[in-house]
N, C-alpha and C positions, 0 to 999 in steps of 0.2 A: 473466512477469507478476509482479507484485507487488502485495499488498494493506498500504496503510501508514495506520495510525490513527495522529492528533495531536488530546491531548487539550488544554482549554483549561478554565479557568477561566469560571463564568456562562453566560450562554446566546448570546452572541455569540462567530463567528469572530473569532478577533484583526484588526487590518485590515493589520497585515504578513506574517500565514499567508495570509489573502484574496489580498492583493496577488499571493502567490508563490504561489498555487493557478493563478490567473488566466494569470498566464507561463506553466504549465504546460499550459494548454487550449489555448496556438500552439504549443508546442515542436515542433520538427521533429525530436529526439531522445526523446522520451516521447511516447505517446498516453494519455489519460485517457479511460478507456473508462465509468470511473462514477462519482459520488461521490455521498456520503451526508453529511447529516449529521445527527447526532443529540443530545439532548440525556439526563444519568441525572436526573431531580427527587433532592427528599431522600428521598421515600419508594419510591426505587429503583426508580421505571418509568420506562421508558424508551420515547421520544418522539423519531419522526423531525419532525425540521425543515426543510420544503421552502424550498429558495437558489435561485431560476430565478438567478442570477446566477455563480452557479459550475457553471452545467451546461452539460455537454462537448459540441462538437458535434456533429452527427446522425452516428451514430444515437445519440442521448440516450438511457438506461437511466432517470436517473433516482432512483437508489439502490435500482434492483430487482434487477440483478446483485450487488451488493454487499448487497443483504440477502438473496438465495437462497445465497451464501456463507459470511454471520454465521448462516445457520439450520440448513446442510449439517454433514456432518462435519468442516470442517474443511480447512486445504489439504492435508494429505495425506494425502487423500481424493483431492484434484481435482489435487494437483500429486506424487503420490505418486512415481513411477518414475524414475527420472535416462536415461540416455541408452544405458545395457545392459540393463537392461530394456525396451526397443524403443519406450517413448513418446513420444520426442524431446526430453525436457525436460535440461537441462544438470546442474540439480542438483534435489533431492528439495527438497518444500516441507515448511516449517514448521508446527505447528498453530496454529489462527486462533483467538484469545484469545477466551472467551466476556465477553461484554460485561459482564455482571454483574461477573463476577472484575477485568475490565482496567478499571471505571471509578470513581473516586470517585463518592458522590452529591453532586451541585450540581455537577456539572461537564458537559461535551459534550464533542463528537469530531465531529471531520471524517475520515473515511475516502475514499480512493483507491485502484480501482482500477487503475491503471499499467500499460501495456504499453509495455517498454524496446527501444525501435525497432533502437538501435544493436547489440544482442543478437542482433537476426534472422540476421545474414551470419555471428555470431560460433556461433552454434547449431547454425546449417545447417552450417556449415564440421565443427564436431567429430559431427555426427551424422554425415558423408559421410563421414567417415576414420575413421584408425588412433586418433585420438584418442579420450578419454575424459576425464570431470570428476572430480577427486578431493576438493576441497571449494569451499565459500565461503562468507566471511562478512562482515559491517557492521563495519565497524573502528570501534571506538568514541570518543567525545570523548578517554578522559581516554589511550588509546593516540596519537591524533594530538597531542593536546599534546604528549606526554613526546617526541614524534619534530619538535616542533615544525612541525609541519604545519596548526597552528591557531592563532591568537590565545586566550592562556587567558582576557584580557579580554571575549570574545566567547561 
């Protein structure tokens, strides 16, 4: 599972992150189990903004998975153990930005819940075997450029 925040400028979703939220809610390689979204004001409170339009379908959360999350310890908390310590997860989670810290004020966020479908066969495989996980990580913009795997115009 993955939890992914993308902030935005104002109080509107961009309508090109919309757009590509939206492919995400048919994908037949990702499920979107939640989404939220939220806005920070200037005087740093922070304001869920309900989107029946970007909500995933049944069973619809609504941003209550995703905010019982932003209110927890954290993911690792919830995604703590890798796969020798006996929880089945491939690799240890990260900890989940408290909102305050990760957000300008005058800005919002849309947050996703994600569960990576294509992951399940690859899980189960190294949970059943000799296998084990030794890292992983987000390869970043300015790594895929220098490898040329991205347009720097982009």
């Amino acid at each position: 599972m993955q939890l992914l925040m993308i902030g935005f400028k104002g109080d509107q979703v961009p309508p090109d992150v919309r757009r590509e939220v939206k492919g995400l809610l048919v994908s037949d390689q990702i499920r979107v189990l939640d989404v939220l979204t939220i806005l920070m004001h200037r005087n740093r409170t922070i304001e869920r903004q309900p989107d029946l339009d970007l909500r995933p379908p049944a069973p619809a959360h609504s941003g209550d998975l995703i905010e019982r999350l932003l209110r927890g310890s954290g993911a690792a908390a919830v995604m703590g153990d890798s796969t020798s310590g006996g929880r089945g997860y491939l690799f240890s989670g990260d900890n989940i930005p408290q909102l305050r810290n990760a957000m300008e004020a005058g800005t919002g966020a849309i947050v996703l819940l994600l569960e990576h479908l294509w992951a399940i066969a690859l899980r189960d495989a190294v949970v059943h075997s000799e296998a084990f996980p030794v890292s992983d990580a987000w390869i970043g913009r300015t790594a895929l450029q220098q490898l040329n795997l991205l347009d720097p115009t982009r």
